[in-house]
N, C-alpha and C positions, 0 to 999 in steps of 0.2 A: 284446294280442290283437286290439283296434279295428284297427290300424296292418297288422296280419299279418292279417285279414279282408281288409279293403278292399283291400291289394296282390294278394291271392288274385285275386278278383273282377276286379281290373286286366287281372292275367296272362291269365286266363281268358277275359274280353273282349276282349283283343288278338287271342287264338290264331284266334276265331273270324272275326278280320278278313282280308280280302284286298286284293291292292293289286299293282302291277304292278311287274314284276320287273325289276331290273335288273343289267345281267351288263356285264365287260368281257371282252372278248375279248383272246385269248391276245396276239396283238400289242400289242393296251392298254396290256395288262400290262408288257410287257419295254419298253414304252414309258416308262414310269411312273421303273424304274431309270436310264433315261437323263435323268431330266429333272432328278432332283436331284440335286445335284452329290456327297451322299456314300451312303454303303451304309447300307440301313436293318438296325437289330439285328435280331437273332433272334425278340427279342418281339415288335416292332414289324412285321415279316413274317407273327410268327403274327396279330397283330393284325388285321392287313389280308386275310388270309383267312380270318379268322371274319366279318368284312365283309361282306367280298366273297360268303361262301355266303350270311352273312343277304338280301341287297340282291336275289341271286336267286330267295331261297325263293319267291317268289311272297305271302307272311306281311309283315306288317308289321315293319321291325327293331326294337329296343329292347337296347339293349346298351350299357352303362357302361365306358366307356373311363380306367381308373386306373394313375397314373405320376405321379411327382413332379414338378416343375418341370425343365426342359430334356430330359425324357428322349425326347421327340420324336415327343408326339399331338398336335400340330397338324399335321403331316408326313402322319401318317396318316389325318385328318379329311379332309385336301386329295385322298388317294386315292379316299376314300368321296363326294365333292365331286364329282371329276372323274368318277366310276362315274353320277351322277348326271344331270351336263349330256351327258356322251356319250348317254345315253340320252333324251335333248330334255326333261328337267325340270330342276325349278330349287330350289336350297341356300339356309335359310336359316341363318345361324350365331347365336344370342344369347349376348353376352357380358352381362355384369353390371353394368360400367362403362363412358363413353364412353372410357377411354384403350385397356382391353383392345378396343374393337369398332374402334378407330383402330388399333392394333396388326394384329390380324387384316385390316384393308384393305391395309394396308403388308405383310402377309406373303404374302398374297393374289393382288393390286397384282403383286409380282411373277414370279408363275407364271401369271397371267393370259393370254401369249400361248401359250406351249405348250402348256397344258393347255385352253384354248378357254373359261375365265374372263370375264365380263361382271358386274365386280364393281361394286356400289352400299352404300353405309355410310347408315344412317337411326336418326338421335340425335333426341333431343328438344329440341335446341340449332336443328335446320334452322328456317328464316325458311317460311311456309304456303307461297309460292310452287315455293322450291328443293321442299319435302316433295311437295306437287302433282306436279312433275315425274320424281323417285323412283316416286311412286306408278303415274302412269301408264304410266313404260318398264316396270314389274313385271309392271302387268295386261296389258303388250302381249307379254308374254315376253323385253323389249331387253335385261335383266337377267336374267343365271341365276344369280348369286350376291350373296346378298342379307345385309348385315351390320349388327347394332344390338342395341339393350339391350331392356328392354319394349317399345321403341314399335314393335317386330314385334309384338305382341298388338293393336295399334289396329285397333278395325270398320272405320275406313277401308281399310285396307289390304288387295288379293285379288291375288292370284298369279294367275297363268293356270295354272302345271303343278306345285305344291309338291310335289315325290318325298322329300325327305329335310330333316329338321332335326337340328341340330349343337348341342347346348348346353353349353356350356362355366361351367365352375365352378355345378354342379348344386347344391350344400346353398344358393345363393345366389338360386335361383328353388322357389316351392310348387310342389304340385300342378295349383294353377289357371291357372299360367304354362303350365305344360306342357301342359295340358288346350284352352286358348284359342289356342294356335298349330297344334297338332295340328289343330285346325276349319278350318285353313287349306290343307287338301288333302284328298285323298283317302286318308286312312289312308297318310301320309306315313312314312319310317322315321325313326327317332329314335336316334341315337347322342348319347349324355351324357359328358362328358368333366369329369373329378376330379383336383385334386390333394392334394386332402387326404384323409390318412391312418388307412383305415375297417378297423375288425378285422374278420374275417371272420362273425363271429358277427352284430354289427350290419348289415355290410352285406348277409347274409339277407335280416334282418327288414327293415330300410329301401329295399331294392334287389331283392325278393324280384321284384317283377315284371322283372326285369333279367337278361341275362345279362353275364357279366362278364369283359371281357381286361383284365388286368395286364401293364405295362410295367416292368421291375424293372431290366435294362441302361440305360445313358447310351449315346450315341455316341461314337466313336472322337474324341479330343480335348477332351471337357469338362472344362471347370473347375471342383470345386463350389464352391458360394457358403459365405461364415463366415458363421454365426451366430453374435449374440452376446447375453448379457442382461446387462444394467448396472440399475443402480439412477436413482432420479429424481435422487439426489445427485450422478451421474458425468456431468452435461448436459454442462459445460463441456470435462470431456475427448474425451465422444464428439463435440461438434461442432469441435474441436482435430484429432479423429483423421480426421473427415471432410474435412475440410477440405484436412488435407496429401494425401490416398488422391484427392480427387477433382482435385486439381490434376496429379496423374500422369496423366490420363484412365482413374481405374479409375472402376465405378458401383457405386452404393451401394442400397439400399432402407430 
């Protein structure tokens, strides 16, 4: 009931925020199809213009973006991204780990020139001088997309135009993550992105302040991944089996 309050009160407080709108125009758009080299699903279309109307409401967004591994919401984040700097503000994305936020600069990294990307990666690994210099292309606007783990929540750190933040693998940040970057704009929009697998019932009550797109199709050519579970006793065969699989150049997790 505490849980289902407090998310009330969220929703509630959002509605009554304002914040500036952001639209791509219809060329944008057909822009957008040409830039990545495959066709996005159906879901992933509707995806993008539940987006796309959120980012114009003139309302702050807040909307959970759910699909399993490969099904192609970062694809999609990148459209909400680029909705963003078209309109002269600036994307931050938090991942949870430095590999995923090294991931996302490399996915990034390379839509960068077409989509007019000015991407920067800020770990807790950076030496004070490199961080200093991060920080200062941010406050000057040199950077419109901005990628890293907590240390987006650092006082140091101020944006010139924060329009939109990206969080990725949301059960892995609280409330008060969410809460402390939000501070870093103006009733910035918020798109959350999930891969793990939330009943409907739950994700009410925990995502109540949330509207919700579901990604259910893969793309044209995926592979899925095997799962497997073994026991603590089968060490020696599953590093036997890895071993032969990654000598073919397949990858493992």
């Amino acid at each position: 009931f505490l849980v289902m309050l407090t998310i009330a009160f969220r929703k509630r407080d959002r509605k009554r925020k304002t914040c500036p709108s952001l639209t791509l125009s219809s060329w944008a758009q057909s822009e957008v199809e040409r830039i990545f080299p495959f066709k996005f699903t159906r879901d992933q279309t509707r995806a993008v213009r539940d987006i796309l109307q959120d980012l114009s409401a003139g309302k702050p967004m807040s909307r959970l973006l759910l699909g399993d591994v490969g099904c192609g919401k970062t694809a999609v984040a990148a459209v909400a991204a680029y909705a963003c700097v078209l309109n002269n503000g600036q994307a931050a994305i938090m991942a949870p780990t430095q590999v995923l936020a090294s991931q996302h600069l490399e996915y990034f990294s390379g839509l960068s020139e077409k989509m007019g990307f000015r991407p920067a990666l800020l770990t807790g690994t950076l030496h004070k001088s490199e961080r200093e210099g991060i920080y200062r292309k941010i406050r000057e606007g040199r950077c419109n997309l901005v990628i890293g783990t907590q240390s987006l929540i650092q006082e140091d750190l101020v944006f010139q135009n924060l329009g939109l933040v990206i969080i990725d693998e949301q059960h892995r940040f609280g409330v008060r993550e969410r809460a402390l970057i939000d501070r870093k704009g103006n009733n910035p929009h918020l798109l959350v992105m999930t891969a793990t697998p939330i009943p409907r019932t739950l994700a009410m009550t925990v995502y109540g302040d949330m509207d919700v797109s579901v990604i259910k199709e893969y793309p044209r050519g995926h592979v899925p991944a095997s799962t497997r579970l073994v026991s603590e006793t089968e060490k020696r065969e599953v590093f036997d089996f890895l071993r032969a699989r990654l000598s073919q150049g397949d990858q493992a997790f």
